[in-house]
C-alpha positions as CSV (number, residue, x, y, z in Angstrom):
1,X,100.9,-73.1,11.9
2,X,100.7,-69.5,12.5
3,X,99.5,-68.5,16.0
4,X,97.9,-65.2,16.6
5,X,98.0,-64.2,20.3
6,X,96.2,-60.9,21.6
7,X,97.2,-59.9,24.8
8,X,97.5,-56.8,27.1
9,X,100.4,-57.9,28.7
10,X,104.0,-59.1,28.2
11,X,107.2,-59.9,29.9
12,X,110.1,-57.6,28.9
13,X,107.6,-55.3,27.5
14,X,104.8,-54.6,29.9
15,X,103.9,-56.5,32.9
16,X,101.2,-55.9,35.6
17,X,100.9,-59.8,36.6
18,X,101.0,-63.4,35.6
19,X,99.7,-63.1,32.0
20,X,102.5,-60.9,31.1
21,X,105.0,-64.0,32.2
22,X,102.2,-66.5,31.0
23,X,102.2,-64.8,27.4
24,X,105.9,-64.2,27.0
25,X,106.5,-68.1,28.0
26,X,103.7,-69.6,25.8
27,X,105.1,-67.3,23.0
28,X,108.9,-68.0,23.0
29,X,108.6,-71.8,23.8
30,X,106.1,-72.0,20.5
31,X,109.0,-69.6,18.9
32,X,111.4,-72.5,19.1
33,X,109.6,-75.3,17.5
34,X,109.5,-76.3,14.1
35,X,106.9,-74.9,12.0
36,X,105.2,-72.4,14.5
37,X,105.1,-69.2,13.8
38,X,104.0,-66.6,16.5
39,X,102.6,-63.2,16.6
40,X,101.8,-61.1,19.4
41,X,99.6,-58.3,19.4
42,X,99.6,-55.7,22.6
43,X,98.1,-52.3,22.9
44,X,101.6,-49.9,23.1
45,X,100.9,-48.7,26.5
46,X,102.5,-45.2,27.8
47,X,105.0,-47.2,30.0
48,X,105.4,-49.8,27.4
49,X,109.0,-50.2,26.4
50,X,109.2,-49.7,22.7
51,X,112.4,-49.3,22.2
52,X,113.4,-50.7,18.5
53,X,109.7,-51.1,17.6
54,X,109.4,-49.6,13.9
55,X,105.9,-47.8,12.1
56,X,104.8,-50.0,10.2
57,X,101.3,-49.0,9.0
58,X,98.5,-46.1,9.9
59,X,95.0,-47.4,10.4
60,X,91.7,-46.0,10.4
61,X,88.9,-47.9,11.5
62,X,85.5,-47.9,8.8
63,X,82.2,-49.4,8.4
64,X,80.5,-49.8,5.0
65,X,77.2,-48.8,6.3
66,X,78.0,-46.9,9.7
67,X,78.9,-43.9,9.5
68,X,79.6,-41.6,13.2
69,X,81.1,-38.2,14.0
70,X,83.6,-38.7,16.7
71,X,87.6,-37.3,17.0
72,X,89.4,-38.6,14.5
73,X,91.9,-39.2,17.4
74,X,89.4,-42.4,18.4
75,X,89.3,-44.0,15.0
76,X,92.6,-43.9,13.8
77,X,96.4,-45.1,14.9
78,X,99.5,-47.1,14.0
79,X,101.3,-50.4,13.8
80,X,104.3,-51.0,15.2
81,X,107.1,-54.4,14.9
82,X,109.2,-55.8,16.5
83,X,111.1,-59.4,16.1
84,X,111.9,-60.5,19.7
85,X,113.1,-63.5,20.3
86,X,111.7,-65.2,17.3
87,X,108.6,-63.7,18.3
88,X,106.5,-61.5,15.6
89,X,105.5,-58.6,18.1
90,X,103.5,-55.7,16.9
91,X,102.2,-52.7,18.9
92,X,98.7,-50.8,18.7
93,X,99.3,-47.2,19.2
94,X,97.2,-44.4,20.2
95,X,97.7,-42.3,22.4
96,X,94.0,-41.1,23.8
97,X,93.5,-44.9,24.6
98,X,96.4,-46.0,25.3
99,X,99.1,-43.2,26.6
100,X,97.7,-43.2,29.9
101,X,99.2,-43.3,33.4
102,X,97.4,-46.5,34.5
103,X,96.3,-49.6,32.2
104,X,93.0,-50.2,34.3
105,X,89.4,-49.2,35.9
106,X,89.0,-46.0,33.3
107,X,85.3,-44.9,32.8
108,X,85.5,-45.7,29.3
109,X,86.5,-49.5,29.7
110,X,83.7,-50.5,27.3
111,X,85.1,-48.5,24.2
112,X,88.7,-48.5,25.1
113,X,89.4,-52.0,25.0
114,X,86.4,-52.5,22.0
115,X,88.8,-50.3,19.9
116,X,91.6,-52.3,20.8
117,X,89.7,-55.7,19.4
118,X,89.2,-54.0,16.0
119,X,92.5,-53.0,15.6
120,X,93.4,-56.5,16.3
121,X,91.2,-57.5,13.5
122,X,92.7,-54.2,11.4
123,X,96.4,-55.4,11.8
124,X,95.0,-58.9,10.4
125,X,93.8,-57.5,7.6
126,X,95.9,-55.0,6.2
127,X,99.2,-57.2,6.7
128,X,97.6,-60.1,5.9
129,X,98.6,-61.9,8.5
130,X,96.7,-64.9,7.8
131,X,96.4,-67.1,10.9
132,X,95.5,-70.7,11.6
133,X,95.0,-69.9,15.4
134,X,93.7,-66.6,16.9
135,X,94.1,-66.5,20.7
136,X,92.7,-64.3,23.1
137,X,92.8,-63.9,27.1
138,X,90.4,-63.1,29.6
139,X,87.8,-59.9,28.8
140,X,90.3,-57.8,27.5
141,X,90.2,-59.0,23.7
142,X,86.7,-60.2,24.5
143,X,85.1,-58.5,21.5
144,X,88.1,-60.1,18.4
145,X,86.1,-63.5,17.7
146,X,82.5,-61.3,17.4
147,X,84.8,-58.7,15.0
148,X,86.3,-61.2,12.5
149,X,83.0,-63.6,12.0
150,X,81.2,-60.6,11.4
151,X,83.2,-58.5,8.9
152,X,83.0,-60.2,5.5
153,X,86.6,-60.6,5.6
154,X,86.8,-64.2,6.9
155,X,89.7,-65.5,8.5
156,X,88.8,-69.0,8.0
157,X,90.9,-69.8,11.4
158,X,90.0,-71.0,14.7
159,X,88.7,-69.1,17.7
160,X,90.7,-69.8,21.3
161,X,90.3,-67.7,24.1
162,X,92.4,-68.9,27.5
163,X,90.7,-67.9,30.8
164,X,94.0,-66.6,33.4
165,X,90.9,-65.2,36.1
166,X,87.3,-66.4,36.3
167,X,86.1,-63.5,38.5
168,X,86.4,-60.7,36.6
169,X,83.6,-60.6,34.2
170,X,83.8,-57.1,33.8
171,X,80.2,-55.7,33.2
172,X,79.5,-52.4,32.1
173,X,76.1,-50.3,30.8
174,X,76.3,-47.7,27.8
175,X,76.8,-44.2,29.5
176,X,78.5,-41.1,28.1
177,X,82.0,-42.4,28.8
178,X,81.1,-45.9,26.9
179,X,78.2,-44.7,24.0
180,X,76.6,-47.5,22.4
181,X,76.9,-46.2,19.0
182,X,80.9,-45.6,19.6
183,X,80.9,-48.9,20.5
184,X,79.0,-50.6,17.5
185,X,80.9,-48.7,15.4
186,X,84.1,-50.1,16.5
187,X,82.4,-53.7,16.2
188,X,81.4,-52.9,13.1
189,X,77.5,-54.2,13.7
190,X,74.1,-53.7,16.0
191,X,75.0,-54.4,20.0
192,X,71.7,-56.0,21.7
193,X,70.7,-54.8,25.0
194,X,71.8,-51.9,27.3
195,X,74.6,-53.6,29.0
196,X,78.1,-55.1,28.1
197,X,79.6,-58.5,29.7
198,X,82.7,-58.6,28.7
199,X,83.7,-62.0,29.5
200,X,80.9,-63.8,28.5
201,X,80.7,-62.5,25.0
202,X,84.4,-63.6,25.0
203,X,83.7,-66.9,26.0
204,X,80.5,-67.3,24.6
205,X,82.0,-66.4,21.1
206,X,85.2,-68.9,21.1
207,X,85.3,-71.8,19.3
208,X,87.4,-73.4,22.1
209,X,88.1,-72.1,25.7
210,X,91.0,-73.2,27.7
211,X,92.2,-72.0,31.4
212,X,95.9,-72.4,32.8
213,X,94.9,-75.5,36.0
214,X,93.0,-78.7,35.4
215,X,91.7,-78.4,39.1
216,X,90.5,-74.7,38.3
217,X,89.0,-76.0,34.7
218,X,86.7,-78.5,36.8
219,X,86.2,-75.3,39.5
220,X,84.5,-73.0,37.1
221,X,82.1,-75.4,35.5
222,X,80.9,-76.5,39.3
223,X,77.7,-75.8,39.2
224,X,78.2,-74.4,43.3
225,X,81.3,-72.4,41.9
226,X,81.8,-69.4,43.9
227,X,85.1,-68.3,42.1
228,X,83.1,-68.5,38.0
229,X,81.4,-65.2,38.8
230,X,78.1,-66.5,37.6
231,X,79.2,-68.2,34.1
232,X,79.4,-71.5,35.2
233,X,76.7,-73.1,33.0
234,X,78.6,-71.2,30.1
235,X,81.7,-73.3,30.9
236,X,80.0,-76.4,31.3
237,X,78.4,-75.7,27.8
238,X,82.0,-74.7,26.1
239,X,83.4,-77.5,27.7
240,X,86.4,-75.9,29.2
241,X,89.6,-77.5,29.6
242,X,92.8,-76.6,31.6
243,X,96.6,-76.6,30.8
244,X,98.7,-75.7,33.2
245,X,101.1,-72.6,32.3
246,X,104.9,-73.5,32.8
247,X,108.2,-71.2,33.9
248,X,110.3,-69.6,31.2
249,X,113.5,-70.6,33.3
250,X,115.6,-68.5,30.6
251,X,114.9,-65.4,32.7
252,X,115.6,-67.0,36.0
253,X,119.4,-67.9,37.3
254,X,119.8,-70.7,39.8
255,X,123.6,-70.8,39.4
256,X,123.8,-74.2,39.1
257,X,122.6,-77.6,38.0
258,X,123.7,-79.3,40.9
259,X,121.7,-79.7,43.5
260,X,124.5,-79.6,46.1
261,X,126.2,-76.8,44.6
262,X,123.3,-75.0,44.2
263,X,122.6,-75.7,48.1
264,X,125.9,-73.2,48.7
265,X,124.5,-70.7,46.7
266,X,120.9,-71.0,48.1
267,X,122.5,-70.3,51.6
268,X,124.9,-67.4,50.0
269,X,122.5,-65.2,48.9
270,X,119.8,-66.0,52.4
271,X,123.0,-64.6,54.2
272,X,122.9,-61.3,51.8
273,X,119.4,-60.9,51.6
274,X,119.2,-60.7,55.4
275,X,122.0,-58.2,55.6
276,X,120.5,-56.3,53.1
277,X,117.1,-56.2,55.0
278,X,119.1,-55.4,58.3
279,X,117.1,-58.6,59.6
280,X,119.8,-60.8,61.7
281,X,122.3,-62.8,59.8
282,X,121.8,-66.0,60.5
283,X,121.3,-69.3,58.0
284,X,119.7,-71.3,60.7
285,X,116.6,-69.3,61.5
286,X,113.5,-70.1,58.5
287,X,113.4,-67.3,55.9
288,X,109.8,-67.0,54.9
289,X,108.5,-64.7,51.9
290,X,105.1,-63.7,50.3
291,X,105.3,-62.1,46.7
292,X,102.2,-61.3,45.2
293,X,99.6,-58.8,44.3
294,X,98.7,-57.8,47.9
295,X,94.7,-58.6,48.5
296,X,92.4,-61.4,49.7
297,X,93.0,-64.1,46.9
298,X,96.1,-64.5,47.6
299,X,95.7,-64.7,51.4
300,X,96.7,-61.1,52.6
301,X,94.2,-61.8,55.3
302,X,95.3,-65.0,56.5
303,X,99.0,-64.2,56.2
304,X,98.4,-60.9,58.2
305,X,96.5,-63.3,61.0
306,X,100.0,-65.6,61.7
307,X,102.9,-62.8,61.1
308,X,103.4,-63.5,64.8
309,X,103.5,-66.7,64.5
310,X,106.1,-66.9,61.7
311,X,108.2,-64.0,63.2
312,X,108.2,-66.0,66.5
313,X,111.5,-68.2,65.6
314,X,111.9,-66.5,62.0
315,X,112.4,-64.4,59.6
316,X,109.2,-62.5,57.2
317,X,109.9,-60.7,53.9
318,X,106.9,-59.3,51.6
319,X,107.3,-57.9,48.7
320,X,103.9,-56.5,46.8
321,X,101.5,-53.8,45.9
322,X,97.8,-54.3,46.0
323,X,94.6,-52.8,47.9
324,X,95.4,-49.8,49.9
325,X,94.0,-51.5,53.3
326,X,96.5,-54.1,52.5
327,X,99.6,-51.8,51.9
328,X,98.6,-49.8,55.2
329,X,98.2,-52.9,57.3
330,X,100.9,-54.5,56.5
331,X,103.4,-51.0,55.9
332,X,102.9,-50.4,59.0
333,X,104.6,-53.1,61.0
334,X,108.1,-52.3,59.3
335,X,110.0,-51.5,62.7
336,X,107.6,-52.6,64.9
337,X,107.2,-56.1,64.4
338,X,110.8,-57.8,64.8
339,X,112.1,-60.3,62.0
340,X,109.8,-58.8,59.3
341,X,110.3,-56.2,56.4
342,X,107.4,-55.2,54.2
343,X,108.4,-53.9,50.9
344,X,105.6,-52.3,49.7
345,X,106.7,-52.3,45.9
346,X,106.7,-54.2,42.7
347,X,110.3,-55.0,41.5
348,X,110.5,-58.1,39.3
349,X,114.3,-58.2,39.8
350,X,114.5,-58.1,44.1
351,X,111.8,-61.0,44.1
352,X,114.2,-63.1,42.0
353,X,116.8,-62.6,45.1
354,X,114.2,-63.2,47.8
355,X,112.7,-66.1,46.1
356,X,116.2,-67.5,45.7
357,X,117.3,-66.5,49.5
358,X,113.8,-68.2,51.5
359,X,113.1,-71.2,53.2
360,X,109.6,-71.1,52.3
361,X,107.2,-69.4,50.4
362,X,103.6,-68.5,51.0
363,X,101.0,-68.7,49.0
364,X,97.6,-69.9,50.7
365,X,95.7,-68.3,48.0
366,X,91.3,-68.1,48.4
367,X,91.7,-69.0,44.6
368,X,94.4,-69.9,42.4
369,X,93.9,-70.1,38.7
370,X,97.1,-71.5,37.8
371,X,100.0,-69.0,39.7
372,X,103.3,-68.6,38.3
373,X,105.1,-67.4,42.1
374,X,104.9,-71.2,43.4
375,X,106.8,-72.1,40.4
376,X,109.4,-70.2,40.7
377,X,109.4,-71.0,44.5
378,X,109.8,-74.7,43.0
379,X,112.6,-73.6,40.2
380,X,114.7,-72.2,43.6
381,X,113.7,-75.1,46.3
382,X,111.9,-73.0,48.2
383,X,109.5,-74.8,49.7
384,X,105.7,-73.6,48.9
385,X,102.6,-73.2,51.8
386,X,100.0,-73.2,50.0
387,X,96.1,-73.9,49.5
388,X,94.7,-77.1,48.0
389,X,93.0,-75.6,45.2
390,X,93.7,-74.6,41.2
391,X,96.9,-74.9,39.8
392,X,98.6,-75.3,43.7
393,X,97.2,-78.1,43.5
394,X,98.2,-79.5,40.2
395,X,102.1,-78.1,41.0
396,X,102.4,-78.5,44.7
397,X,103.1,-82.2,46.5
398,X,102.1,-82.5,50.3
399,X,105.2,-82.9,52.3
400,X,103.9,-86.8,53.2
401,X,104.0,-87.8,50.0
402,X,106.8,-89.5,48.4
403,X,107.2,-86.7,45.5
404,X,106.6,-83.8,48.2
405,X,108.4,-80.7,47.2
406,X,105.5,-78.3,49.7
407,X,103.4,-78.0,51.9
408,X,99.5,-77.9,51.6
409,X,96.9,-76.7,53.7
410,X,94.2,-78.5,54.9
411,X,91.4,-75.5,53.9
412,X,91.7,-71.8,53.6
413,X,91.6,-70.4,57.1
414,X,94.1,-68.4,59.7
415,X,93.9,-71.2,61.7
416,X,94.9,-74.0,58.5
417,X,98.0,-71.7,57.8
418,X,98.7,-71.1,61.5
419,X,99.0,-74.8,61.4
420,X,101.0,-75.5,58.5
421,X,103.1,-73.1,59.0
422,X,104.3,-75.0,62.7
423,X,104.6,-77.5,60.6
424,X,107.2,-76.7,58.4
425,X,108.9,-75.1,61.0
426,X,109.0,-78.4,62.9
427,X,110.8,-80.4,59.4
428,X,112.9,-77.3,59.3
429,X,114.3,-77.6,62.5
430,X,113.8,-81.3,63.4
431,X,114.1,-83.3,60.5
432,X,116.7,-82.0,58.2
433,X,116.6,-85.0,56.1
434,X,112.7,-84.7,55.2
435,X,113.7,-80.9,54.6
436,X,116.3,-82.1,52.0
437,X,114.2,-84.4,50.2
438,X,111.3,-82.0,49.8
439,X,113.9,-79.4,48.4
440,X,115.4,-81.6,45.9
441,X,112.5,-82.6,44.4
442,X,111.1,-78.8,44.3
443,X,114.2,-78.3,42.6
444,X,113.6,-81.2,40.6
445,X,110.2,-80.3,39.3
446,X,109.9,-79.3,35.9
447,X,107.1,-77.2,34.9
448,X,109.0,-75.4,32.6
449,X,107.6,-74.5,29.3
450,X,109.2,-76.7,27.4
451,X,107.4,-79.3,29.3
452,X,104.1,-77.2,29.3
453,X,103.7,-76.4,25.6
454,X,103.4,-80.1,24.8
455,X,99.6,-80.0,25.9
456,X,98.9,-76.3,23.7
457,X,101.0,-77.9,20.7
458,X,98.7,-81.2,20.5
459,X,95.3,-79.4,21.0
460,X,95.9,-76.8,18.6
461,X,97.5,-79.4,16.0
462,X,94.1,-81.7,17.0
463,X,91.6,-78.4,16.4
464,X,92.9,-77.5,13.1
465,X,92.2,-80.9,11.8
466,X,88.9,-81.1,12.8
């Protein structure tokens, strides 16, 4: 089977979130099974690292009966491959789309990532890549499945396109930055209407839609859904179904495979973390971190709400980047608020060593599609707060339950984490053995990817013989 994934983001290459991890993880643990093979295409971004990446082809996107005068600069571009990892991984460059300073929220969104689609569908062609599978994610690549059923070049493959965020539909009218006929052109046929929806043509287009939960599968095709952005009925109609995403635990360390060895290490590197942090050295006081895109899914507000509460008799770090009200607000407090450091950053590398160093972890997300930071909270027995909802709730066990490796709370609300929060405070201090138990089975856990690609292996295996 030869799986064709397009994606803007990917671990080791680019990352600006969870599908970067999501992709690189789906990717290698297809990589290592028999009779997969695996391409990756990604736009070759200005802070991509391309290191090793060879030329292997000049494109220059043209219609049989559409002709347009534009540069020549936004028709034409390269290939470029790489084998990583077992992983075919080829580049799209150009350099008015793509060599730009930030990958998002340009005023030619419409075009931009249009272009990208065809040259999806280019690469295909020329190389003859010849795939049984062609995935895409979110809006991004929303326009590939309309591309290749229209062209007269037909793939003969199926159509998949994995939903990592609901809420961003991504709607945009034809304007000067975004013409319509720029945009046909790269289609390569008639757009009807004035207006672009990016995710609905994506979904709308699929042969098959999958998200990364099963809880946020059933969410989005609610009918009262507040987190499907309107599209609801579309995922009712597509029938939507949910795998959860697992942990490439190849690029994590937990120094050991012993659970009481790695108990030594755990409190090691809490020790140097708080030293590091000038917060006082102490292995008896609760270490609690948030990592995350800084902003109101993933609780900024309610977290912001309780940092007394959890600085009272502990310790807070934060490391993230998000809204600017967010990284003011909570910027701010470094040296005012005792117990807490704010590192208002993204560094992939220092939130391995605070995820490894804390108690706890908080997550108390508004919505959670899936959520990769709660697994690796798990990988590392650090002990997860989070919401009841998405993939938090397919990953996370309430601390009362037998296989509790969390804790849960009881609805999204400063008051809910307030709460919780005393809560775990109270097993930390108080009940050392129900502390114990809930770490070894988050260390325990396995949502690796060797586990995950199970599900993705027997759909696409069941689609192709339909």
């Amino acid at each position: 089977m030869h799986l064709i994934i397009g994606s803007t983001e990917y671990e080791g290459l680019f990352k600006n979130g969870g599908l970067g991890d999501a992709m690189f993880g789906l990717a290698n643990a297809f990589a290592k099974r028999d009779g997969f093979e695996i391409s990756i295409i990604l736009p070759n971004y200005k802070k991509l690292n391309d290191d090793g990446f060879k030329e292997i082809g000049e494109f220059e996107i043209k219609n049989k009966d559409m002709t347009i005068n534009v540069d020549s600069n936004k028709l034409q571009g390269k290939f470029l491959y790489k084998k990583l990892r077992g992983v075919n991984v080829y580049l799209i460059e150009n350099d008015y789309y793509f060599y730009r300073d930030t990958i998002h929220n340009h005023d030619d969104e419409v075009v931009r990532w249009a272009f990208f689609c065809r040259a999806i569908y280019e690469l295909i062609i020329q190389k003859s890549l010849n795939p049984d599978i062609v995935q895409t994610n979110d809006y991004h690549e929303g326009f590939v499945t309309s591309i290749c059923k229209a062209n007269e070049n037909d793939l003969n493959c199926k159509y998949v396109v994995s939903i990592h965020n609901a809420f961003f539909r991504n709607i945009y009218k034809f304007s000067k930055d975004n013409p319509k006929d720029l945009f046909e052109y790269y289609l390569g046929f008639e757009w009807k209407g004035d207006e672009v929806d990016m995710l609905e043509c994506s979904v709308s287009t699929a042969d098959y839609v999958l998200t990364v939960s099963p809880d946020y599968a059933e969410s989005i095709k609610d009918p009262n859904s507040t987190i499907a952005a309107g599209l609801q009925d579309l995922y009712r109609e597509k029938n939507v179904i949910g795998f959860l995403n697992g942990l490439d635990t190849s690029i994590y360390n937990r120094y050991s495979d012993n659970f009481n060895s790695f108990l030594m290490v755990k409190e090691k590197s809490k020790l140097e973390l708080q030293k590091k942090l000038n917060l006082k050295v102490d292995k008896d006081i609760p270490l609690f971190s948030y990592i995350c895109r800084l902003g109101d899914q993933k609780g900024s507000p309610i977290i912001y709400d309780n940092l007394e509460e959890i600085v009272s008799d502990g310790q807070f770090v934060l490391l993230g980047i998000g809204t600017e009200e967010c990284n003011i607000k909570f910027g701010e407090l470094n040296g005012k608020l005792d117990n807490y450091v704010a590192c208002i950053d993204f560094d992939t590398e220092f939130a391995k060593e605070i995820y490894l160093a804390s108690d706890f972890f908080l997550m108390p997300s508004y919505f959670e599609p899936c959520g990769i930071a709660q697994l690796i909270a798990l990988y590392y027995a650090t002990l997860p707060i989070v919401t009841n909802i998405g993939g938090l709730k397919d990953t996370v066990n309430d601390y009362k339950s037998n296989n509790g490796n969390g804790f849960k709370l009881k609805d999204y609300s400063s008051e809910s984490l307030c709460d919780t929060i005393k809560i775990a405070k109270d097993v930390y201090f108080n009940d050392k053995e129900l502390l114990f138990k809930l770490m070894n089975n988050a260390y325990c856990s396995d949502y690796s990817w060797d586990y995950a690609i199970e599900n993705y292996i027997n759909f696409y295996n069941k689609i192709l013989n339909e």
